[in-house]
C-alpha positions in Angstrom: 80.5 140.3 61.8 81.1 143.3 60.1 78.3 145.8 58.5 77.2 144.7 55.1 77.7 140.6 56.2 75.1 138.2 56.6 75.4 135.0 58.5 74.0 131.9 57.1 72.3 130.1 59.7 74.7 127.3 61.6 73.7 124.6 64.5 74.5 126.2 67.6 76.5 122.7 68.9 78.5 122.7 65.7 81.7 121.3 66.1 83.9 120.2 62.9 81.9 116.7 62.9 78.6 117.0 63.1 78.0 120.9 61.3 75.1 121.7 58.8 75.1 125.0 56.9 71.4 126.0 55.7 69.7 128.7 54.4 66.4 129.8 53.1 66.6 129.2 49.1 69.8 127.5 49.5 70.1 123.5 48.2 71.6 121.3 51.1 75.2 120.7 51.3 75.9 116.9 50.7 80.2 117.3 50.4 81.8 115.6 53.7 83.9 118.9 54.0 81.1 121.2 55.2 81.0 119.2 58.0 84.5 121.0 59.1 83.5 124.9 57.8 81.1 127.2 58.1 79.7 129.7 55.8 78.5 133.8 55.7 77.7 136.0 53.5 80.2 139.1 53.3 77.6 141.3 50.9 77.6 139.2 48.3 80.4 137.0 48.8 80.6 133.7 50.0 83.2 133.4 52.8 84.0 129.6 53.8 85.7 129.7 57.7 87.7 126.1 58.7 86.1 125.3 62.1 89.8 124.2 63.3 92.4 127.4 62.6 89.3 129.9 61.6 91.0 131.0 58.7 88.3 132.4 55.9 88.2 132.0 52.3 86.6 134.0 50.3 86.1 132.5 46.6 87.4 129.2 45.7 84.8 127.2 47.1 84.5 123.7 48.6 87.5 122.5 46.7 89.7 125.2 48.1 88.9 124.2 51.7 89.1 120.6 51.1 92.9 121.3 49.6 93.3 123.6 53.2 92.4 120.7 54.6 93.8 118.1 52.9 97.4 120.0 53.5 97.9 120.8 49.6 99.3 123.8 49.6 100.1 124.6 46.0 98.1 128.1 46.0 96.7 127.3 49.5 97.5 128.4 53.0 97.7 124.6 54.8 95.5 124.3 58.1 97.9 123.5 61.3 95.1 122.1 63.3 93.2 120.0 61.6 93.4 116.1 62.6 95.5 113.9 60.9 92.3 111.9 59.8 90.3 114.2 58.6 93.3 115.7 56.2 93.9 112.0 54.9 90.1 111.9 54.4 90.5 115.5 52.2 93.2 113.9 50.6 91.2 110.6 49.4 88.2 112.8 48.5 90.4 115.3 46.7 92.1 112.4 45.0 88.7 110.1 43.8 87.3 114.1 42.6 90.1 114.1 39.5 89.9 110.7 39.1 86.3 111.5 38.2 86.9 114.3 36.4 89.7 112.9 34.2 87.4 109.8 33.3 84.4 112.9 32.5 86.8 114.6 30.6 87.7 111.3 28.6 84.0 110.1 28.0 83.5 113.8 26.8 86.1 113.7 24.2 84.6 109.7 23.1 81.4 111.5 22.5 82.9 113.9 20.2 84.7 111.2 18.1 
């Protein structure tokens, strides 16, 4: 790591299935795609690494590495390595979060009526 980064603590074992990023005064990760990155601190930034190609992110969030994952590669670089499996699964999750958020969106604009 370089000066001025500070690592989150990771499981020593990790391996992309079975990861858990914590952190003192930080809330438990509950999204199925932490289980396939890890996370640092670069000064004051968040920097998300894929545990399959080790390509970092920095901004974007959990969404960006779920759309690395998933293989959408609209603004994204697309991960090489990942299984087959888990991108499908990235896909389905990617595809149920705007489903969710277009019904939010809708129920939003009832309330205003």
């Amino acid at each position: 790591m370089a000066s001025g980064e500070e690592a989150l603590s990771v499981d020593k074992g990790a391996t992309p299935s079975n990861s858990k990023v914590t952190a003192k005064g930080v809330r438990s990760k509950s999204d199925p795609t932490w289980a396939h990155c890890s996370l640092h601190l670069d000064g004051k930034v968040e920097v998300l690494t894929c545990l399959y190609c080790q390509k970092e992110f920095r901004g974007g969030g959990i969404t960006r590495m779920k759309k690395h994952l998933a293989g959408v590669s609209r603004d994204n670089a697309i991960c090489s390595m990942v299984l087959e499996e888990v991108s499908q699964n990235m896909q389905k999750l990617l595809t149920n979060y705007e489903t969710s958020k277009k019904k939010s969106e809708v129920s939003k604009l009832d309330l205003k009526n």
